[in-house]
C-alpha positions as CSV (number, residue, x, y, z in Angstrom):
1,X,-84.8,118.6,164.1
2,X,-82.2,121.6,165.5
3,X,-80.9,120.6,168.2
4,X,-78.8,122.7,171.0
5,X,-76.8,122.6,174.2
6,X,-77.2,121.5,177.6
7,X,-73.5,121.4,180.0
8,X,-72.5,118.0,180.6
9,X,-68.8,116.7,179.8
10,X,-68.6,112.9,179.4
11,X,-65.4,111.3,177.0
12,X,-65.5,108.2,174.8
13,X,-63.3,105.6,176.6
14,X,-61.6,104.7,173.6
15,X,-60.4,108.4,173.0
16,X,-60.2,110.7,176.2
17,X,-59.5,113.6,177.2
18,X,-57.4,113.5,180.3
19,X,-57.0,109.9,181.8
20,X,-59.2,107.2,181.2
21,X,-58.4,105.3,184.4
22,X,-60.2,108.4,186.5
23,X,-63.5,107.9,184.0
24,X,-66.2,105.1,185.1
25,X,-68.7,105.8,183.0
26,X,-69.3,103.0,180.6
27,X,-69.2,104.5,177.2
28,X,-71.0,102.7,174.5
29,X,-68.3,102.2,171.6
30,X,-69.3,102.6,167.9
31,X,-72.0,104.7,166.3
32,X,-75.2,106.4,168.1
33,X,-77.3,103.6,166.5
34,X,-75.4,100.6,168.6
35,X,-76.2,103.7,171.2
36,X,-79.9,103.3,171.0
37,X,-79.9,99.6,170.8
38,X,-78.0,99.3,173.5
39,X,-80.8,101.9,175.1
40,X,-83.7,100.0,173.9
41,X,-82.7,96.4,174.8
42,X,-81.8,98.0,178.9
43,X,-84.6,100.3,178.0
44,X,-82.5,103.5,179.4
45,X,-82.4,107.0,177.7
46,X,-79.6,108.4,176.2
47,X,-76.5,111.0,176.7
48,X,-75.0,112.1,174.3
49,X,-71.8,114.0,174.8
50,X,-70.5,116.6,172.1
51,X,-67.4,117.7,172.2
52,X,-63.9,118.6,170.7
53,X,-60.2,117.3,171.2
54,X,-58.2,119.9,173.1
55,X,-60.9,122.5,172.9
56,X,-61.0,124.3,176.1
57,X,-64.9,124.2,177.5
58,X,-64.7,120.3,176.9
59,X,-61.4,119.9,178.9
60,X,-62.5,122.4,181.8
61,X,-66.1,120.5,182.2
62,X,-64.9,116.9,182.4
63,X,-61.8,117.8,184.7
64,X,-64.0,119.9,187.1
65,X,-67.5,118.0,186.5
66,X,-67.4,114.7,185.2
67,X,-64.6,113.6,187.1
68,X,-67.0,114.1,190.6
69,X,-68.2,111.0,192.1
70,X,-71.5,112.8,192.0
71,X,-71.7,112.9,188.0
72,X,-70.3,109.4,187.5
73,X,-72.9,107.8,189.8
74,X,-75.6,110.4,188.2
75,X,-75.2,108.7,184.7
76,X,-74.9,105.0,185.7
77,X,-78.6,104.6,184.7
78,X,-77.8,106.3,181.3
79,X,-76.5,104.8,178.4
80,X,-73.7,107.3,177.3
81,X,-72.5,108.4,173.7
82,X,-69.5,110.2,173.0
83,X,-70.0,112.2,169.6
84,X,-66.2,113.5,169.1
85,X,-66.3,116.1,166.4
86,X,-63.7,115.0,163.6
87,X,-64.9,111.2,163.8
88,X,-67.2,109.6,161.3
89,X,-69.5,108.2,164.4
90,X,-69.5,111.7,165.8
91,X,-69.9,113.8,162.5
92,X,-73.0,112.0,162.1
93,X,-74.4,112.8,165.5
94,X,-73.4,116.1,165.6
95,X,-75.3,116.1,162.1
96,X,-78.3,115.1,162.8
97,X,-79.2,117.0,165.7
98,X,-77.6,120.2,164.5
99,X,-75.4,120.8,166.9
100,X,-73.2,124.2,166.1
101,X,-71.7,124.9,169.3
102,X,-69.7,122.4,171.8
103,X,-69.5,121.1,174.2
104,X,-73.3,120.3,174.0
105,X,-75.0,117.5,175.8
106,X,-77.9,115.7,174.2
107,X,-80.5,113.8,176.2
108,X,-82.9,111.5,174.0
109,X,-85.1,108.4,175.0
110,X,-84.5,105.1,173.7
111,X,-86.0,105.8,169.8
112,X,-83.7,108.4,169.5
113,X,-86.0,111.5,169.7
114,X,-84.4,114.5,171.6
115,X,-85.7,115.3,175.0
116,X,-83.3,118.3,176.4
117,X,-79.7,119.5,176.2
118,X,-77.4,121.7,178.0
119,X,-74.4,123.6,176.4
120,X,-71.8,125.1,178.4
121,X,-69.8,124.5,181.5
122,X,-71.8,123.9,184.9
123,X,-70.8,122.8,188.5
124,X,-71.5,119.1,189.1
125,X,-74.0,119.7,191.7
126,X,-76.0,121.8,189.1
127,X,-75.6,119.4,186.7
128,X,-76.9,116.5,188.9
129,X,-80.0,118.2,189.5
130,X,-80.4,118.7,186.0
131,X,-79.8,115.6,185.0
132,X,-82.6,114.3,187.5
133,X,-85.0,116.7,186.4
134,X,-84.7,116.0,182.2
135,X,-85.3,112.0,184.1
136,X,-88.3,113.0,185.5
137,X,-89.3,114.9,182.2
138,X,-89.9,118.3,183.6
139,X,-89.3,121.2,181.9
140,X,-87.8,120.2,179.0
141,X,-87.4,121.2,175.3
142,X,-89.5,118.6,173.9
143,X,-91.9,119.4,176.7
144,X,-92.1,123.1,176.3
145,X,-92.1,122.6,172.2
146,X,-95.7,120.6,173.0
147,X,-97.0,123.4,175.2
148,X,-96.3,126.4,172.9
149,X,-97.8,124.2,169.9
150,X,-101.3,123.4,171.5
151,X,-103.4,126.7,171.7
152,X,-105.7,124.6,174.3
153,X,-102.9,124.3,176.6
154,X,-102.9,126.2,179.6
155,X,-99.3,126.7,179.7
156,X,-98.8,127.5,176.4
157,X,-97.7,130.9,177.3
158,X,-95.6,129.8,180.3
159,X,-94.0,127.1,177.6
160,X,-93.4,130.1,175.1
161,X,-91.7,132.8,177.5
162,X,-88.9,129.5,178.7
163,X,-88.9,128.9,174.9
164,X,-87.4,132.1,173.7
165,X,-84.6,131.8,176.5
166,X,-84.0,128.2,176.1
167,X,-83.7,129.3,172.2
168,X,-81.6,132.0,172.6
169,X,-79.4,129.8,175.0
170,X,-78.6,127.3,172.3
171,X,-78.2,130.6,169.8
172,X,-81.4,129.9,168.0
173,X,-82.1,133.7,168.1
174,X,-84.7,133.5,165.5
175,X,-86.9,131.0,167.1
176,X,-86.6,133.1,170.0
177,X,-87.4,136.0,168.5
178,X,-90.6,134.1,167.0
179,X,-91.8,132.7,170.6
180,X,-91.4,136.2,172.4
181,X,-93.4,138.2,169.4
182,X,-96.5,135.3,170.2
183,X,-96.5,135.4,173.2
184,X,-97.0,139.4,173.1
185,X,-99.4,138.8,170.3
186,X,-101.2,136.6,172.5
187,X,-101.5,138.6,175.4
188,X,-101.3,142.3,174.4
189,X,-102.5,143.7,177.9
190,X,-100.3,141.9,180.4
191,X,-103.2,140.1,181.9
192,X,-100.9,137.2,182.5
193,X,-97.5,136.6,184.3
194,X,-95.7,135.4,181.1
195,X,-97.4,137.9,179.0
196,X,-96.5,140.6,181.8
197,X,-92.5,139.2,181.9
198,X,-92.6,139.5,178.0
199,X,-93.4,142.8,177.6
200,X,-91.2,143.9,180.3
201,X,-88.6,142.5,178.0
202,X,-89.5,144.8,175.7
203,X,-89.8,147.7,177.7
204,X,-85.5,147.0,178.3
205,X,-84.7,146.7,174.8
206,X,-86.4,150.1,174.4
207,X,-84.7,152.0,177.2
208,X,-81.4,150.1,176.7
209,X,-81.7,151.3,172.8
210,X,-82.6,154.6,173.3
211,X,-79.8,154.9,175.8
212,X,-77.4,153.3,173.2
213,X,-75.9,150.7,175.5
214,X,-74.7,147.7,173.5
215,X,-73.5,146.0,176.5
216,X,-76.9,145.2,177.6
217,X,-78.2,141.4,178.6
218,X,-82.0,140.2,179.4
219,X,-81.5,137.1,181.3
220,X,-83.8,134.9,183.3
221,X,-82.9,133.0,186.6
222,X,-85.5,131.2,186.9
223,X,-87.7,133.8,189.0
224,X,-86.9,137.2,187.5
225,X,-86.0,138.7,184.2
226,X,-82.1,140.1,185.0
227,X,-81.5,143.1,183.5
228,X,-77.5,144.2,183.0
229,X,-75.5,146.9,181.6
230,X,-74.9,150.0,182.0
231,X,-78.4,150.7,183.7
232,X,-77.4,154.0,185.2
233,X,-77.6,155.4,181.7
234,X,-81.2,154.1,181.3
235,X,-83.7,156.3,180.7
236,X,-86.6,155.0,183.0
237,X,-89.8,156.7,182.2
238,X,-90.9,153.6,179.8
239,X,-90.7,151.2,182.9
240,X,-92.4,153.9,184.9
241,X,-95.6,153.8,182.5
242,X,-94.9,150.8,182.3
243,X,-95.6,149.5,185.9
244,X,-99.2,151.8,185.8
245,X,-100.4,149.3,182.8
246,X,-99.1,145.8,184.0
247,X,-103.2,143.8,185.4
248,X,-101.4,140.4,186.4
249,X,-100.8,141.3,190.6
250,X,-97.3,139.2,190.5
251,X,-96.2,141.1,187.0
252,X,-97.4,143.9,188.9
253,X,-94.7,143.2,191.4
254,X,-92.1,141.9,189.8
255,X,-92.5,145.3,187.7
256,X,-92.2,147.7,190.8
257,X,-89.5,145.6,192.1
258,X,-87.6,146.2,189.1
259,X,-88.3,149.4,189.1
260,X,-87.1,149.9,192.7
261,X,-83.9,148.6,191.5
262,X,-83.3,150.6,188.5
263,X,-84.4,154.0,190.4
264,X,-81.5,152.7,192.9
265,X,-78.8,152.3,190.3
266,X,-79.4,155.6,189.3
267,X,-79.3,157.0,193.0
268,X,-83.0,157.9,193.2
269,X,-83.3,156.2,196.2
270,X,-86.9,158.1,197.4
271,X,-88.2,156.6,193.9
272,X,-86.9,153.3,194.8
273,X,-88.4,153.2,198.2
274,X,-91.8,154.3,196.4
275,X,-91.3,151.4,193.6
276,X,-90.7,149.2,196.4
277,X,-93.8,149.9,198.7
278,X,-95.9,149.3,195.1
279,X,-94.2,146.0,195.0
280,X,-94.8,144.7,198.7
281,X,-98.6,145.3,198.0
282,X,-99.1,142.8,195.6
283,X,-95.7,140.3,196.5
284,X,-97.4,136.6,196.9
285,X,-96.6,134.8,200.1
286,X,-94.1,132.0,198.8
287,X,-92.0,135.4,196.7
288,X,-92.0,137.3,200.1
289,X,-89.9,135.3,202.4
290,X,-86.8,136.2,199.8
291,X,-87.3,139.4,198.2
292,X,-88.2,141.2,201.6
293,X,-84.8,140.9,202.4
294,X,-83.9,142.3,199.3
295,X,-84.4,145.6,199.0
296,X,-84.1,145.9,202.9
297,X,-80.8,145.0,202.1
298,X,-79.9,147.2,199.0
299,X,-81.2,150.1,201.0
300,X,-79.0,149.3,203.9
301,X,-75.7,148.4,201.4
302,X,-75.8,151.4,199.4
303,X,-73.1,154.0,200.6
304,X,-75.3,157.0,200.2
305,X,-76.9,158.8,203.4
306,X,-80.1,157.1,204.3
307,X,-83.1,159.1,205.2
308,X,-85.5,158.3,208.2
309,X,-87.8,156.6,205.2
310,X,-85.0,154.8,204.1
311,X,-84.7,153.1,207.7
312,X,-88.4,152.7,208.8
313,X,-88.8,151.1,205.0
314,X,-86.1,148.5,205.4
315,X,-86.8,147.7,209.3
316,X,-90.4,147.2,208.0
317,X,-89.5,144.5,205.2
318,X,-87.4,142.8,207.5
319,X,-89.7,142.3,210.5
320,X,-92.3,141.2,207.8
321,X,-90.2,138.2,206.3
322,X,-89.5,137.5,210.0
323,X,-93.4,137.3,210.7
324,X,-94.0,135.0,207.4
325,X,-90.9,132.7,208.7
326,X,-92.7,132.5,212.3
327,X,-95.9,131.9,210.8
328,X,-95.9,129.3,207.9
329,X,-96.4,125.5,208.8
330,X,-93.6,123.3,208.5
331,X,-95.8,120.2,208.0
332,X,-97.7,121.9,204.4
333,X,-96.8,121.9,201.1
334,X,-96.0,125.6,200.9
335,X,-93.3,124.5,203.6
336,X,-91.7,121.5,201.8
337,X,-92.3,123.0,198.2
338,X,-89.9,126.4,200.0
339,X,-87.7,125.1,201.9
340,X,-86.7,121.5,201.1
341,X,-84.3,120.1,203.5
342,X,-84.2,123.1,205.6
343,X,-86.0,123.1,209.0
344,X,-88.3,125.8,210.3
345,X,-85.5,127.2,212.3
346,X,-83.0,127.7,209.9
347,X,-85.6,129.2,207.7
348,X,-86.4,131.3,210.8
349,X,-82.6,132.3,211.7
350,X,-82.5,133.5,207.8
351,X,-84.9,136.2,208.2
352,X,-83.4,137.1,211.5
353,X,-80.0,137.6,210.4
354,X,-81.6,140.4,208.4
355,X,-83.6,141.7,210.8
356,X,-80.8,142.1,213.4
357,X,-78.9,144.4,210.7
358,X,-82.0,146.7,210.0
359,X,-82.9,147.1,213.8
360,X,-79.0,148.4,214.0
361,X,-79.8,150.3,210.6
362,X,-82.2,152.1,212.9
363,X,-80.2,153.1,215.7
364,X,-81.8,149.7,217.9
365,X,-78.8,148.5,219.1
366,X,-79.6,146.5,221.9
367,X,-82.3,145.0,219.9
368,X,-80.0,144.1,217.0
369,X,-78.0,142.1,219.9
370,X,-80.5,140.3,220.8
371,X,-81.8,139.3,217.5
372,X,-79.0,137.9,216.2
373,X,-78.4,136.0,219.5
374,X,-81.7,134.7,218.7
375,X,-80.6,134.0,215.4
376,X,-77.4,132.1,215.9
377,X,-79.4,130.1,218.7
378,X,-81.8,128.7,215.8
379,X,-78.5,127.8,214.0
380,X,-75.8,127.4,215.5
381,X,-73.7,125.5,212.9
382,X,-74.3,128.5,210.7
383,X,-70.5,130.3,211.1
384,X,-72.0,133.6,208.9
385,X,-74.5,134.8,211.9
386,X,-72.1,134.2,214.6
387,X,-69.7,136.8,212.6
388,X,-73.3,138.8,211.9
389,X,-73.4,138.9,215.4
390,X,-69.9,139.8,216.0
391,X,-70.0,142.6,213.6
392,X,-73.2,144.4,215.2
393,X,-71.7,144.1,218.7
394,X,-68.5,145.6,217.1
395,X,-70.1,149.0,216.5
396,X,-68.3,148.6,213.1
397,X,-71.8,148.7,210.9
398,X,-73.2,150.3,209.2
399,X,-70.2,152.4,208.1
400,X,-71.1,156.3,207.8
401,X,-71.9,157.8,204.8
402,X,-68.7,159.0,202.4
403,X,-69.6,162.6,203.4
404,X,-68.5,161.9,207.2
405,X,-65.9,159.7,206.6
């Protein structure tokens, strides 16, 4: 079974890092089977940490993640492992689950099978919520593995297309490789979103090849494909045929919006604004209330001299995701599934904030005022739209163009 990484830093208690007085976790002494007894008798799951003496990544996560209240409470309900590379207990571990880079966190239930992982270093708060969600069994490797393999699965494609990042994560660039060529094989024509974000993937090898930029990454966030490099050397007509072929109305989007960005980079911004318009015609609902004030923003950012289009475009998006804010239920699932923790007014004074910069974009000052009056009444506690406020009041934004400077 190859196993991979996941960020987590915990230390054996007989052999830590930095002082074992500051570490509470109760680390199970011994070999990863008394590990998984220990598991099956309190039937818990398992964390097992990889990791290195001295080696920097190890020391870094547990002095500015493990040593958080937060993560020490987070594991109590785990039985914990320390696998220190260079010990015969740890060896073996590291071993068996094929683990080739460190520090790497293993997550397994009580028979020893391997749920998740993490490699890296990651805040605590990111790796609390991480840690909650491999609990709850969502999205995890094992999880996604049983997708991709059953061809009767409905998210067998959706499995396949967090596969070949998950692989390349953990530097399993073959497997990776493997899952992103079936999932194109599977859906040539883009007629689905996972098929549609595969392709696109292709599309930026092809212009990032043919523009000979080796510095270029293909991430995902967890709602876009990120694209990075030297894009301003791109050459863009493959995206551009590209967005006239995607069928899937969200990979229709998110391949205008990408578009939008890349015409941008490369100071086209008319062709942005026109990529952009494609994307707000087919942007679903629970997408618009954040990327509206995206572009609305990169337009209004950018130092170049914005045309009247430029304006009326970015006033447009703004009083739009100000409209959807106004409109949605805080009592439905749309709301809660959105916006957790956060109350309709604070989702409300977000899209505000926004708004008050594009009315001042377009020359509305007194309306900007008043906006973001509005705004800092919804939220008072937020310090950011009082100083929003300030700034528009100032007269100080937007700053002219570098030609009449």
């Amino acid at each position: 079974m190859s196993a991979s990484r996941l960020a987590l830093v915990l230390l054996l208690a007989a052999a830590p890092l930095l002082g074992a007085a500051e570490d509470r976790i109760r680390w199970v002494s011994g070999t990863l089977a008394d590990a998984l007894r220990a598991a099956a008798e309190k039937e818990r799951p398992v964390l097992v940490y990889c990791w290195e003496e001295q080696q920097q990544a190890c020391v870094s996560l547990y002095d500015n993640t493990i040593k958080t209240e937060a993560v020490m409470s987070a594991v109590e309900d785990w039985v914990c492992f320390s696998a220190k590379k260079g010990t015969p207990a740890g060896d073996e571990a590291l071993s068996r689950f094929e683990v080739r880079s460190l520090p790497t966190i293993l997550f397994l239930n009580a028979q020893g099978e391997l749920q998740d992982l993490m490699g890296g270093v990651i805040p605590p708060g990111q790796f609390v919520l991480e840690l909650e969600r491999v609990r709850r069994g969502e999205g995890t490797l094992r999880e996604l593995i049983e997708h991709a393999a059953d061809a009767n699965d409905p998210g067998q494609l959706e499995a396949r297309f967090h596969l070949f990042f998950r692989y390349r994560g953990l530097g399993e660039l073959e497997k990776a490789e493997a899952e992103l060529a079936a999932l194109c094989a599977a859906d040539p024509k883009a007629k689905t979103l996972p098929g549609s974000r595969a392709h696109f993937i292709l599309v930026a090898r092809e212009a990032a090849r043919a523009a000979k930029d080796d510095t270029h990454e293909i991430e995902w966030n967890g709602q876009r494909v990120v694209l990075s490099g030297n894009v301003k050397t791109w050459p863009l007509k493959a995206f551009q045929d590209w967005t006239k072929k995607v069928q899937h109305a969200e990979g229709k989007f998110e391949a205008y919006d990408q578009l939008g960005d890349l015409e941008l980079a490369q100071e086209r911004r008319d062709a942005a604004v026109s990529a952009w318009q494609q994307a707000e015609k087919d942007v679903p609902d629970r997408r618009a209330f954040d990327w509206c004030a995206a572009p609305a923003r990169a337009l209004m950012d950018h130092p170049g001299k914005p045309s009247a289009g430029d304006r009326k475009f970015a006033l447009k998006l703004a009083q739009h995701g100000v409209k959807l804010a106004e409109d949605i239920d805080p009592a439905s699932e749309d709301f809660r599934f959105l916006f957790r923790d956060q109350s309709k007014e604070s989702v409300i004074a977000k899209q505000l904030e926004v708004l008050g910069y594009a009315l001042k974009f377009n020359g509305q000052h007194g309306k900007a005022v008043e906006t973001l009056e509005r705004c800092v009444a919804l939220d008072p506690a937020n310090r950011q739209y009082q100083s929003s406020l300030e700034l528009i009041k100032s007269g100080r934004w937007p700053p002219p163009p570098p030609d009449e400077k």
